[in-house]
PQR file of N, CA, C, O and H, with PARSE charges and radii, in Angstrom:
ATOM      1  N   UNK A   1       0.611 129.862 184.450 -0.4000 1.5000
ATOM      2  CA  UNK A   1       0.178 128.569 183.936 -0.0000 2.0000
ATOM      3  C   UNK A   1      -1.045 128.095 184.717  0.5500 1.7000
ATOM      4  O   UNK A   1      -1.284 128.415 185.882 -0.5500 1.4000
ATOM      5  N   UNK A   2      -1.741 127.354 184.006 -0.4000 1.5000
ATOM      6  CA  UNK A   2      -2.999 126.684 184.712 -0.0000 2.0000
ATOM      7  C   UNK A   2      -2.834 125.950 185.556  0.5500 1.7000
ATOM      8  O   UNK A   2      -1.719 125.435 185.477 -0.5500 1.4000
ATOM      9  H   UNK A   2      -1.547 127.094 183.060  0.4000 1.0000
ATOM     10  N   UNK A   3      -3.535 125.546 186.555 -0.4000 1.5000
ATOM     11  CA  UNK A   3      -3.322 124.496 187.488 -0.0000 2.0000
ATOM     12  C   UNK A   3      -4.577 123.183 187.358  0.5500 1.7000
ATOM     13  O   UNK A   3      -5.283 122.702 188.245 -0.5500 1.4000
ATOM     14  H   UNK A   3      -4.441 125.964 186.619  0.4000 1.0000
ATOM     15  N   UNK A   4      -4.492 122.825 185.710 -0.4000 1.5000
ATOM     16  CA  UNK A   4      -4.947 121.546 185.395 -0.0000 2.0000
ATOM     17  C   UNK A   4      -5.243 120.568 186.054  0.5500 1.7000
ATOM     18  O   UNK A   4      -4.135 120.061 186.230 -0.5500 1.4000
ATOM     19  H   UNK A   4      -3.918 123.216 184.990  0.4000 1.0000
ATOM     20  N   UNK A   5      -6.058 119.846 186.617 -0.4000 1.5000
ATOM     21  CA  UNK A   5      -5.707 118.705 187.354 -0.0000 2.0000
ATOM     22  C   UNK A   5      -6.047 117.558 186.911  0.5500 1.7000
ATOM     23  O   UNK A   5      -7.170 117.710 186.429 -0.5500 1.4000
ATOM     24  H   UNK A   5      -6.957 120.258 186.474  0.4000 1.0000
ATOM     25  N   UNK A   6      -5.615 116.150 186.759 -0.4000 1.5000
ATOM     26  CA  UNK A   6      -5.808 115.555 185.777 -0.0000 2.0000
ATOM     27  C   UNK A   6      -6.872 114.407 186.927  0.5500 1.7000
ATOM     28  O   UNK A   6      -6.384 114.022 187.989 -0.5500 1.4000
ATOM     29  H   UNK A   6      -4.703 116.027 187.150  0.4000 1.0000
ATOM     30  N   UNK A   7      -8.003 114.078 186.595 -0.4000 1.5000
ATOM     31  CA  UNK A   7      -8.845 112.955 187.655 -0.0000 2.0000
ATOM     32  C   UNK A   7      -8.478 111.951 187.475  0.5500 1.7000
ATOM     33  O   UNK A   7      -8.160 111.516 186.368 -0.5500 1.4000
ATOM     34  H   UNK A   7      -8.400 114.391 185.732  0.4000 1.0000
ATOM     35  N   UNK A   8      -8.411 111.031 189.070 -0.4000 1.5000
ATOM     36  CA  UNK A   8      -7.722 109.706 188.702 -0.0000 2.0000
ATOM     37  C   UNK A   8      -8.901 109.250 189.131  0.5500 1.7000
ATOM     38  O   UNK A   8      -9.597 109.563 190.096 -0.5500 1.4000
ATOM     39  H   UNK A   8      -8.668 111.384 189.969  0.4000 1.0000
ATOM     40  N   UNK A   9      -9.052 108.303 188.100 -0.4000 1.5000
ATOM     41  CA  UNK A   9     -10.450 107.469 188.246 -0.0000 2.0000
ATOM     42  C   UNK A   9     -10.330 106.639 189.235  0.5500 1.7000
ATOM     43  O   UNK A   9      -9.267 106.650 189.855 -0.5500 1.4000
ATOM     44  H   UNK A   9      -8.486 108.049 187.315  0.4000 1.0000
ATOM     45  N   UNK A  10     -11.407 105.704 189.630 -0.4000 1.5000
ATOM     46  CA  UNK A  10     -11.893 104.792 190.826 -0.0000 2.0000
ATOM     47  C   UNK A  10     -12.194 103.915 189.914  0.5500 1.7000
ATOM     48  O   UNK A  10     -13.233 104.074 189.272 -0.5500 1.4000
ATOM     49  H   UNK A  10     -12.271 105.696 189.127  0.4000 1.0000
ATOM     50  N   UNK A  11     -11.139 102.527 189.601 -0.4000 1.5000
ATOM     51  CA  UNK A  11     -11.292 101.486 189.120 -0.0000 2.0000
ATOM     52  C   UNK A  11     -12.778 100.937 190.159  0.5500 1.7000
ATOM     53  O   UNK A  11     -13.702 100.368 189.577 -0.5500 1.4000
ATOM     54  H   UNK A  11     -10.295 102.397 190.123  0.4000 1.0000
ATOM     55  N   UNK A  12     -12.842 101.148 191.479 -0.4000 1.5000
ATOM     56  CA  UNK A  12     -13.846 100.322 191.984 -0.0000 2.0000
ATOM     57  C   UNK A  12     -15.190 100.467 191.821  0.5500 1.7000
ATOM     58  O   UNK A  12     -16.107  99.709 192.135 -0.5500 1.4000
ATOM     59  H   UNK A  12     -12.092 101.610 191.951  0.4000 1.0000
ATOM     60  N   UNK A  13     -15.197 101.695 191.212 -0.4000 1.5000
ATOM     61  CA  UNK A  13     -17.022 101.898 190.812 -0.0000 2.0000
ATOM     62  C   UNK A  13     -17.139 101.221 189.147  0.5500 1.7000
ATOM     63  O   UNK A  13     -18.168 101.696 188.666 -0.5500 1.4000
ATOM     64  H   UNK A  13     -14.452 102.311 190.957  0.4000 1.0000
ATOM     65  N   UNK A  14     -16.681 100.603 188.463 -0.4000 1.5000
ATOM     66  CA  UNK A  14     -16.557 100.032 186.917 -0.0000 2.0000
ATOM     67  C   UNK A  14     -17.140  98.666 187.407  0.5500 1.7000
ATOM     68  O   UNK A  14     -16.538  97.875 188.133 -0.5500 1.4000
ATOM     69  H   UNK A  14     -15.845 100.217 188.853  0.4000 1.0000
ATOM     70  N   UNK A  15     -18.241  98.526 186.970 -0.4000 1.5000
ATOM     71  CA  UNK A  15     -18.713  96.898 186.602 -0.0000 2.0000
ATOM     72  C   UNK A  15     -18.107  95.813 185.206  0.5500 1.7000
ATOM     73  O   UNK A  15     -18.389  95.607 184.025 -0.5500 1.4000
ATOM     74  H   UNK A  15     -18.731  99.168 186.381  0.4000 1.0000
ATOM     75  N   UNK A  16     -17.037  95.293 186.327 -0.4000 1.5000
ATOM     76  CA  UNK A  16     -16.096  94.571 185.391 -0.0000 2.0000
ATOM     77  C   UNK A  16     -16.831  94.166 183.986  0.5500 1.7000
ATOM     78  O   UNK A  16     -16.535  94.616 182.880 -0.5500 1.4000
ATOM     79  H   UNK A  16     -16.808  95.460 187.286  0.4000 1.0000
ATOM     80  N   UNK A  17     -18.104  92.985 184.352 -0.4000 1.5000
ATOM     81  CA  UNK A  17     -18.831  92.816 183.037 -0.0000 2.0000
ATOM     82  C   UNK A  17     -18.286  93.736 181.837  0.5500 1.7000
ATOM     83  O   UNK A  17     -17.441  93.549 180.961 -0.5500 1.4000
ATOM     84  H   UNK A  17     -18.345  92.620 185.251  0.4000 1.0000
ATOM     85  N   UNK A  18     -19.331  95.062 182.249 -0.4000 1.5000
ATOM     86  CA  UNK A  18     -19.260  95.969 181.093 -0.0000 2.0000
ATOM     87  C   UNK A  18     -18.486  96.716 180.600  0.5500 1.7000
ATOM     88  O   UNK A  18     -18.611  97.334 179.542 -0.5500 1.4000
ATOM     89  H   UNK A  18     -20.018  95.214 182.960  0.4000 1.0000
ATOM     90  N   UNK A  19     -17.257  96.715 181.645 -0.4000 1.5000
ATOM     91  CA  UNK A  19     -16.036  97.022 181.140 -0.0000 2.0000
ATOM     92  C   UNK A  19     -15.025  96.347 180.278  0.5500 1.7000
ATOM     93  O   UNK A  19     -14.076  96.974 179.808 -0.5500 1.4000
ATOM     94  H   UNK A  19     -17.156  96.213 182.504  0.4000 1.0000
ATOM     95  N   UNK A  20     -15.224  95.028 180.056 -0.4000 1.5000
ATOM     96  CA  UNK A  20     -14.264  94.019 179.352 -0.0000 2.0000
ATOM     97  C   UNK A  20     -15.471  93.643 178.439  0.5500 1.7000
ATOM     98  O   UNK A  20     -15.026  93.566 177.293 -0.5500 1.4000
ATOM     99  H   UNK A  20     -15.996  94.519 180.438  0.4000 1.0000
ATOM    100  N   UNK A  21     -16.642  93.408 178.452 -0.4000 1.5000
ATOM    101  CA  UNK A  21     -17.670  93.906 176.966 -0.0000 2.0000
ATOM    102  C   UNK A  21     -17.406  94.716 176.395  0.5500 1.7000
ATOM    103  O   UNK A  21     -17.268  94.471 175.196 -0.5500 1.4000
ATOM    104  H   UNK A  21     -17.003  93.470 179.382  0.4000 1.0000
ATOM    105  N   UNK A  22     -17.215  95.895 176.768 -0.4000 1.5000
ATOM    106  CA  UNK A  22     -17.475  97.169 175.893 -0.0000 2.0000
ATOM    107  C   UNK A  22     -15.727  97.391 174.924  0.5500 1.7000
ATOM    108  O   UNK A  22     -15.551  98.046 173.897 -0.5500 1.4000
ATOM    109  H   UNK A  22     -17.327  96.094 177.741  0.4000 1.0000
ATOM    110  N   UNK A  23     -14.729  96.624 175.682 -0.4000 1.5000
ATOM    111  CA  UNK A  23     -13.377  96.643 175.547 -0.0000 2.0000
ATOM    112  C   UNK A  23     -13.779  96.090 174.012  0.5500 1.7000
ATOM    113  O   UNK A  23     -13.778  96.697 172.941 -0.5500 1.4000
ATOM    114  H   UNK A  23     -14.872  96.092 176.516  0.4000 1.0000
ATOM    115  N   UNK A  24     -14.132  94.655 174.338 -0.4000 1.5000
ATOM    116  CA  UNK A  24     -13.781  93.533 173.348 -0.0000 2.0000
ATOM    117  C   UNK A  24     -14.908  94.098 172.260  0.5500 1.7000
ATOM    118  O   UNK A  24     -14.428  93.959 171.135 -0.5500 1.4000
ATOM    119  H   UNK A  24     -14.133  94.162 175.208  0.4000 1.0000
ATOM    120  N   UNK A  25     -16.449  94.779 172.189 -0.4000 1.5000
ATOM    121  CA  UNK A  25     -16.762  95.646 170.926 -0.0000 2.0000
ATOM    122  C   UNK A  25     -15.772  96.573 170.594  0.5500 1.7000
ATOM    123  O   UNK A  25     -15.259  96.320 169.504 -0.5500 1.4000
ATOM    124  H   UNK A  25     -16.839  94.892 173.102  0.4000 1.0000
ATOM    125  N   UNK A  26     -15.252  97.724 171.253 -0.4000 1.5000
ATOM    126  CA  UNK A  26     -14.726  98.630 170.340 -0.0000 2.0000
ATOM    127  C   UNK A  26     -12.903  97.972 170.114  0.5500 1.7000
ATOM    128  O   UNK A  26     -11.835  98.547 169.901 -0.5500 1.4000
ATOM    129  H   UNK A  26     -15.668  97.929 172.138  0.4000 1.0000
ATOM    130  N   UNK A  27     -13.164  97.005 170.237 -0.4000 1.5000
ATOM    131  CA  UNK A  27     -11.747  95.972 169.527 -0.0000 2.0000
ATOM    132  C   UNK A  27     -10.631  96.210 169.993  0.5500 1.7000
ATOM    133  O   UNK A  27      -9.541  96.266 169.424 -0.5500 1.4000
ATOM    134  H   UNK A  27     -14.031  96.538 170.410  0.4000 1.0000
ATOM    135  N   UNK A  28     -11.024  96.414 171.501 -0.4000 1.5000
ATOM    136  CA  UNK A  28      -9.437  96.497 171.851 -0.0000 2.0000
ATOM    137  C   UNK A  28      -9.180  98.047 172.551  0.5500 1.7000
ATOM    138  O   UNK A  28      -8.467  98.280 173.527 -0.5500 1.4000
ATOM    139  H   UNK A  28     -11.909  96.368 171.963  0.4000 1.0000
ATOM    140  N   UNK A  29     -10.011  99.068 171.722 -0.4000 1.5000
ATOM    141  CA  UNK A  29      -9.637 100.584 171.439 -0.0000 2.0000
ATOM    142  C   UNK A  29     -10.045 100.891 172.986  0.5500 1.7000
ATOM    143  O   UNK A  29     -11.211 100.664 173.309 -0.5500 1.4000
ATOM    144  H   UNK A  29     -10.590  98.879 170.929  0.4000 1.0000
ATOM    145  N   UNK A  30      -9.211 101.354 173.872 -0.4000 1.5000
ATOM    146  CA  UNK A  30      -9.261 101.701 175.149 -0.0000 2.0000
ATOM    147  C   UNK A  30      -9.942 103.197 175.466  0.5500 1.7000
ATOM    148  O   UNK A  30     -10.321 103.568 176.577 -0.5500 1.4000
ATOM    149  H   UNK A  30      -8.264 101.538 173.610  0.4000 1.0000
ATOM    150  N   UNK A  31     -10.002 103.923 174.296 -0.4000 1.5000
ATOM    151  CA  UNK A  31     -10.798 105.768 174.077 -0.0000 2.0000
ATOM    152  C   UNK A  31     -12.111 105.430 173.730  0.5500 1.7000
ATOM    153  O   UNK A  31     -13.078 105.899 174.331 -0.5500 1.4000
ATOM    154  H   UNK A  31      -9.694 103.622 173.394  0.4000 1.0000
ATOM    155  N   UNK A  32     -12.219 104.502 172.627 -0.4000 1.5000
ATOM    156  CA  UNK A  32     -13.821 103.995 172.491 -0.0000 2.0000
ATOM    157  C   UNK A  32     -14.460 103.134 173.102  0.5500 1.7000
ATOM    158  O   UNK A  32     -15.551 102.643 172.810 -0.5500 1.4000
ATOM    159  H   UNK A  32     -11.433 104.121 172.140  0.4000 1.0000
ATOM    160  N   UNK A  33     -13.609 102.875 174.203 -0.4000 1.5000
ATOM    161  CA  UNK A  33     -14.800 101.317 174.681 -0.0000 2.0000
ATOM    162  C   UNK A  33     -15.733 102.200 175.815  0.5500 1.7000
ATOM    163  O   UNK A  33     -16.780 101.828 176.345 -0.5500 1.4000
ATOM    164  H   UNK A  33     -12.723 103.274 174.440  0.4000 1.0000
ATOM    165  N   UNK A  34     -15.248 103.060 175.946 -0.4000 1.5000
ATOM    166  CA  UNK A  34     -16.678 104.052 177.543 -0.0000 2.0000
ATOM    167  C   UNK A  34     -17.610 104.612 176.709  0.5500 1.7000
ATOM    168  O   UNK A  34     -18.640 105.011 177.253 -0.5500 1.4000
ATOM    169  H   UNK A  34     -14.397 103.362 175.515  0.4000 1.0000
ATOM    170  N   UNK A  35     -17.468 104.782 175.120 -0.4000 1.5000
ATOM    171  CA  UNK A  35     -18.940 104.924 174.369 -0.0000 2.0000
ATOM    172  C   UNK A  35     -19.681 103.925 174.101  0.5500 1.7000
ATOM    173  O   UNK A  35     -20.861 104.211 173.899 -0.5500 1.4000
ATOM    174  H   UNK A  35     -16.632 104.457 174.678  0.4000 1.0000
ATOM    175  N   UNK A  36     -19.316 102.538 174.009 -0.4000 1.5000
ATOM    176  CA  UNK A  36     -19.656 101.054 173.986 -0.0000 2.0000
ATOM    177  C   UNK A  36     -19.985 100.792 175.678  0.5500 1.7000
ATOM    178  O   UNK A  36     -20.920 100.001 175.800 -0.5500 1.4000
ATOM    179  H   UNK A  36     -18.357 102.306 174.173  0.4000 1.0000
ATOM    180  N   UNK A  37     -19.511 101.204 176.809 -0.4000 1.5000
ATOM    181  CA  UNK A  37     -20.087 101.078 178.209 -0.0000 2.0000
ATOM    182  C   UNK A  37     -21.753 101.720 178.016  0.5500 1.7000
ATOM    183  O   UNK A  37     -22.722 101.108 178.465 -0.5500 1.4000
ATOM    184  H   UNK A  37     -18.751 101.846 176.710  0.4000 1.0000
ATOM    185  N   UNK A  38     -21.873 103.032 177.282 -0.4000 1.5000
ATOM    186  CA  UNK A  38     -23.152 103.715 177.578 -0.0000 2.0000
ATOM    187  C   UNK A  38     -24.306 102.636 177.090  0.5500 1.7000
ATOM    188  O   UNK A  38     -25.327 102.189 177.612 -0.5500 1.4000
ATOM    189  H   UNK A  38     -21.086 103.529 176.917  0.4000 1.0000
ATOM    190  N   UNK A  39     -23.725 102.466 176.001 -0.4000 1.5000
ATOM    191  CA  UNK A  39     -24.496 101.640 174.841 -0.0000 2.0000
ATOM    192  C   UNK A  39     -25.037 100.203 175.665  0.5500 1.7000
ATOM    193  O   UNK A  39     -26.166  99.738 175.820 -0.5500 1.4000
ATOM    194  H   UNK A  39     -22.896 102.829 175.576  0.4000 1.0000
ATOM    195  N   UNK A  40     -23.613  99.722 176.128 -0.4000 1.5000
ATOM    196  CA  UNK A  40     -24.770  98.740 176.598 -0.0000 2.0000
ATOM    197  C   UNK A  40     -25.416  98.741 178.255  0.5500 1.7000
ATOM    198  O   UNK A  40     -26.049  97.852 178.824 -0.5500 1.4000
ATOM    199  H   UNK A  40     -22.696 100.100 176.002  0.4000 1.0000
ATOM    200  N   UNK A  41     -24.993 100.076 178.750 -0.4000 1.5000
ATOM    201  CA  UNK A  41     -25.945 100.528 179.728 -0.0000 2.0000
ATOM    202  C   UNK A  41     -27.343 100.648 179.447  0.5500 1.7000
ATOM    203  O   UNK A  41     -28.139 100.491 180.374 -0.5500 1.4000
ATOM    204  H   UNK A  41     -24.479 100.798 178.288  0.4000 1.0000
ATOM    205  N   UNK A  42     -27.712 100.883 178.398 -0.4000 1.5000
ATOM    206  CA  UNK A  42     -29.290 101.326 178.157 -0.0000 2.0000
ATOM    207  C   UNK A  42     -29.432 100.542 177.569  0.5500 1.7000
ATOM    208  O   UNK A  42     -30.637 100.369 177.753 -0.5500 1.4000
ATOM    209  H   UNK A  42     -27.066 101.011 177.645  0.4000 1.0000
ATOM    210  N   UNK A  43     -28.957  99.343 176.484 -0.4000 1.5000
ATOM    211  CA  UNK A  43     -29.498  98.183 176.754 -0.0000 2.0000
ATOM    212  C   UNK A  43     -29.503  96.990 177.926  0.5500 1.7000
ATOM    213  O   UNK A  43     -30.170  95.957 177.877 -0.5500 1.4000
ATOM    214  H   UNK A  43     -27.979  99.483 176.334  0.4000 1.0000
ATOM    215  N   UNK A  44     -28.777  97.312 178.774 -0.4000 1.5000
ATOM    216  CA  UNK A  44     -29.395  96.523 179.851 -0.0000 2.0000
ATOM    217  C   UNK A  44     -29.957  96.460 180.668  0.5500 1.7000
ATOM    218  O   UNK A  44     -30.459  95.452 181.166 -0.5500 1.4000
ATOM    219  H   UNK A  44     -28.235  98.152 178.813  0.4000 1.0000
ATOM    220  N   UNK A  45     -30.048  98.331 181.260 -0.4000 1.5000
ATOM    221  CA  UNK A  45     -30.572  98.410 182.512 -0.0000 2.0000
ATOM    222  C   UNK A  45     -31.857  99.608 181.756  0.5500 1.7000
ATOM    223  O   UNK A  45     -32.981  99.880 182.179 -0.5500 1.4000
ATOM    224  H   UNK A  45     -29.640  99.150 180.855  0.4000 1.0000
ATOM    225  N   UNK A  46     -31.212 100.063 180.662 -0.4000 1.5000
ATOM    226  CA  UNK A  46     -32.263 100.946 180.486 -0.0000 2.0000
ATOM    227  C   UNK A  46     -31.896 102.395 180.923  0.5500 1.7000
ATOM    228  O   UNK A  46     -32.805 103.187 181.170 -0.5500 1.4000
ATOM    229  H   UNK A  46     -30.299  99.842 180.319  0.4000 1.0000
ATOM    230  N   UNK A  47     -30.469 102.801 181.035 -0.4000 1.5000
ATOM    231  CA  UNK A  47     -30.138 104.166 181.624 -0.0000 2.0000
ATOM    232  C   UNK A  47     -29.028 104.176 180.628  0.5500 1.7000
ATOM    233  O   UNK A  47     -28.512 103.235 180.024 -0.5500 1.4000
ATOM    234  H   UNK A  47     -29.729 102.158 180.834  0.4000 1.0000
ATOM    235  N   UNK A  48     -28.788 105.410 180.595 -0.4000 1.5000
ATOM    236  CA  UNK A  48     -27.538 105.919 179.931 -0.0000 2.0000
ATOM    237  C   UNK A  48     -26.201 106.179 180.693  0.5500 1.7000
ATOM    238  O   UNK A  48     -25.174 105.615 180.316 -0.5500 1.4000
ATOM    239  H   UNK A  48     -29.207 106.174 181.086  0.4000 1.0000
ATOM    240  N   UNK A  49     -26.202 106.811 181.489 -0.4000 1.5000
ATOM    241  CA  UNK A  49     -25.132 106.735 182.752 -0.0000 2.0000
ATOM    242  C   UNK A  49     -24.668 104.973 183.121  0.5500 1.7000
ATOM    243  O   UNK A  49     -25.528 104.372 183.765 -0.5500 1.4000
ATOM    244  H   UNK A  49     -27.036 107.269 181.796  0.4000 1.0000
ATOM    245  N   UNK A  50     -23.508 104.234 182.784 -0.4000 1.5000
ATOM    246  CA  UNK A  50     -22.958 103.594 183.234 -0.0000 2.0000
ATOM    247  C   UNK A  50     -22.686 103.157 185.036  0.5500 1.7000
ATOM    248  O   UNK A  50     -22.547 102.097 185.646 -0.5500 1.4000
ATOM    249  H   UNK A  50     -22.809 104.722 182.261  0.4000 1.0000
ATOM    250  N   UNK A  51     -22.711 104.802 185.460 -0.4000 1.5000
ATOM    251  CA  UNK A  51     -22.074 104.947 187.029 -0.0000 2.0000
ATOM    252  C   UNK A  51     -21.152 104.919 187.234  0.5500 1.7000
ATOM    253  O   UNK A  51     -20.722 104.530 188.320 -0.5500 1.4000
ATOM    254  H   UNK A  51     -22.823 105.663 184.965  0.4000 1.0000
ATOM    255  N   UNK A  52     -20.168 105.474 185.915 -0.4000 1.5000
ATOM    256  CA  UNK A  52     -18.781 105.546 186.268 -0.0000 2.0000
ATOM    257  C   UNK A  52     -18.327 106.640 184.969  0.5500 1.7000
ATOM    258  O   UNK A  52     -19.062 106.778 183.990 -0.5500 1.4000
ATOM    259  H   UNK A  52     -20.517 105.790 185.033  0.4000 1.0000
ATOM    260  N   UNK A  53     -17.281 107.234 185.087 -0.4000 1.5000
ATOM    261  CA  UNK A  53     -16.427 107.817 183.665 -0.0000 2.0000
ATOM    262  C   UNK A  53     -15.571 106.988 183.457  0.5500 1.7000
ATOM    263  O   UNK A  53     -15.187 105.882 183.837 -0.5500 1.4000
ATOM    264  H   UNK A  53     -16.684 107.121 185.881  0.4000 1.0000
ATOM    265  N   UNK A  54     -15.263 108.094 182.477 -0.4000 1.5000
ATOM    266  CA  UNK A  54     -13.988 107.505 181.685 -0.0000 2.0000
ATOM    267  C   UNK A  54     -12.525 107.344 182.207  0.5500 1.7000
ATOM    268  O   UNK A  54     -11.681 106.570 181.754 -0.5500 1.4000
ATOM    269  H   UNK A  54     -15.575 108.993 182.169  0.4000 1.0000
ATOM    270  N   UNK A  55     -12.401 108.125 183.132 -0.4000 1.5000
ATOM    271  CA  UNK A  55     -11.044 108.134 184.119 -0.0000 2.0000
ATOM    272  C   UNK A  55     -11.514 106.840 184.801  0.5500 1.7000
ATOM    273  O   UNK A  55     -10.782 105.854 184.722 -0.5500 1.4000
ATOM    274  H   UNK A  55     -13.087 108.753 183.499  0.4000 1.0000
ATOM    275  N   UNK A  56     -12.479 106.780 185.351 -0.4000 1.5000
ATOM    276  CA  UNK A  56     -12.873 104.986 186.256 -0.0000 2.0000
ATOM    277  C   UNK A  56     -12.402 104.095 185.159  0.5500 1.7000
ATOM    278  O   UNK A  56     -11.497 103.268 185.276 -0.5500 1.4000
ATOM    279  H   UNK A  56     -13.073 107.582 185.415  0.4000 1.0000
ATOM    280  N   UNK A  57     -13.026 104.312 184.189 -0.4000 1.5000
ATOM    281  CA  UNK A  57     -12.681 103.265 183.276 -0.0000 2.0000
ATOM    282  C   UNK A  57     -11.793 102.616 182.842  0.5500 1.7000
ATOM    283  O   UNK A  57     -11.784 101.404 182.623 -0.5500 1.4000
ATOM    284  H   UNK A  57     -13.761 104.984 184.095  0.4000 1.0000
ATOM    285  N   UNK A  58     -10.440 103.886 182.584 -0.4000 1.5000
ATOM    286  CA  UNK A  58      -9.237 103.792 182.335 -0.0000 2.0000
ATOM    287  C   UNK A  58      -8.613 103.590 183.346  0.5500 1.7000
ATOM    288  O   UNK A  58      -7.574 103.085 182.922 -0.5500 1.4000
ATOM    289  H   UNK A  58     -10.448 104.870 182.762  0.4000 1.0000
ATOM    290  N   UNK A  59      -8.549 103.637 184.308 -0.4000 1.5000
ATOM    291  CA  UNK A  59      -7.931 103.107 185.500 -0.0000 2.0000
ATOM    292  C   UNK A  59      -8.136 101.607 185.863  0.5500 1.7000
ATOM    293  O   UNK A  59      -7.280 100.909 186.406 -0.5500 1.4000
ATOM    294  H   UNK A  59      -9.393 104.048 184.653  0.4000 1.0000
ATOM    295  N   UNK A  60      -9.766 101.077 185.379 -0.4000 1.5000
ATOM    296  CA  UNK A  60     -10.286  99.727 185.709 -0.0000 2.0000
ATOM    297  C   UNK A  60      -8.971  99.227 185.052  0.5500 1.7000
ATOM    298  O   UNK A  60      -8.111  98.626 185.696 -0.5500 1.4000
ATOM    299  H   UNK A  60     -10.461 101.644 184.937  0.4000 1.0000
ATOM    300  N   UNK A  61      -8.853  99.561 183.508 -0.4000 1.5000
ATOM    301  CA  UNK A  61      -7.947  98.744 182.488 -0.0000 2.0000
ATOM    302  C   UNK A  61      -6.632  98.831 182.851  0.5500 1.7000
ATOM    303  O   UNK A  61      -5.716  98.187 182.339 -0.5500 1.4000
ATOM    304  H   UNK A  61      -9.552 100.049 182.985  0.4000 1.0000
ATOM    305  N   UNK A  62      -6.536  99.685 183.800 -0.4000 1.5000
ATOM    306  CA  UNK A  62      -4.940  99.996 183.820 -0.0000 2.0000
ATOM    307  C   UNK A  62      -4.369  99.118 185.353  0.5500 1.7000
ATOM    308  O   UNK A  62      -3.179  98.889 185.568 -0.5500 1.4000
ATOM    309  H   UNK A  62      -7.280 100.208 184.216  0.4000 1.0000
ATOM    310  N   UNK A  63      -5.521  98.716 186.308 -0.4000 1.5000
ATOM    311  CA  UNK A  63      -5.464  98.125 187.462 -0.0000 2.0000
ATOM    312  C   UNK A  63      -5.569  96.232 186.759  0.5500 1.7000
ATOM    313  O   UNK A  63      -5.088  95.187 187.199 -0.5500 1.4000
ATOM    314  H   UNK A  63      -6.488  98.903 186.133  0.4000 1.0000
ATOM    315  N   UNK A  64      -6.226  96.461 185.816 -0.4000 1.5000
ATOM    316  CA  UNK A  64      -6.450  94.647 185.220 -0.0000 2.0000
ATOM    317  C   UNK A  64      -5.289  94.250 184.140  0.5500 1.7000
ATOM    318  O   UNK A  64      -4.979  93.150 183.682 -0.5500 1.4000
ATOM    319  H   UNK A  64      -6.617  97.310 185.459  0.4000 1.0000
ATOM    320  N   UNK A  65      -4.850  95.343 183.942 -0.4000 1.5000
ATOM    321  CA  UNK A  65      -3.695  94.920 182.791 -0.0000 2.0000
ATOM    322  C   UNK A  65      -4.155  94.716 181.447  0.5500 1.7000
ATOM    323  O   UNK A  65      -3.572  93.864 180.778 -0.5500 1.4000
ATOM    324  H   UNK A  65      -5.102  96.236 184.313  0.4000 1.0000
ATOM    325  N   UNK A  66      -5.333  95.515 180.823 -0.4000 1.5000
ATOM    326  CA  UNK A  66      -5.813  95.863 179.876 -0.0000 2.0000
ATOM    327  C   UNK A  66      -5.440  96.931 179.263  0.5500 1.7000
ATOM    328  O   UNK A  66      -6.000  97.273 178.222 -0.5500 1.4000
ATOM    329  H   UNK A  66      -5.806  96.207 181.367  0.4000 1.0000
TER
END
């Protein structure tokens, strides 16, 4: 068997802002809101990289009770 390892994200690198923005566009949907993080990464700062994944992400929501 494989020895899979599953990454546990770092709620502390997620910029709350754009993490509870990107929540409340993709309506809630906790799989689509880190494609709504990119989105409004490059509209705000102008980069595509957020500075975090999706394991950060899901952990932010899972440390805030989202």
């Amino acid at each position: 068997m494989g020895n899979k390892k599953t990454k546990k994200g770092n709620p502390d690198k997620v910029h709350p802002y754009l993490a509870r923005k990107a929540l409340e566009m993709a309506g809630g949907d906790r799989n689509a809101a880190y494609s709504y993080c990119i989105e409004l990464s490059w509209k705000l700062w102008g980069r595509l990289a957020p500075g975090f994944d999706n394991a950060d992400l899901q952990a932010f929501y899972d440390k805030e009770g989202m």
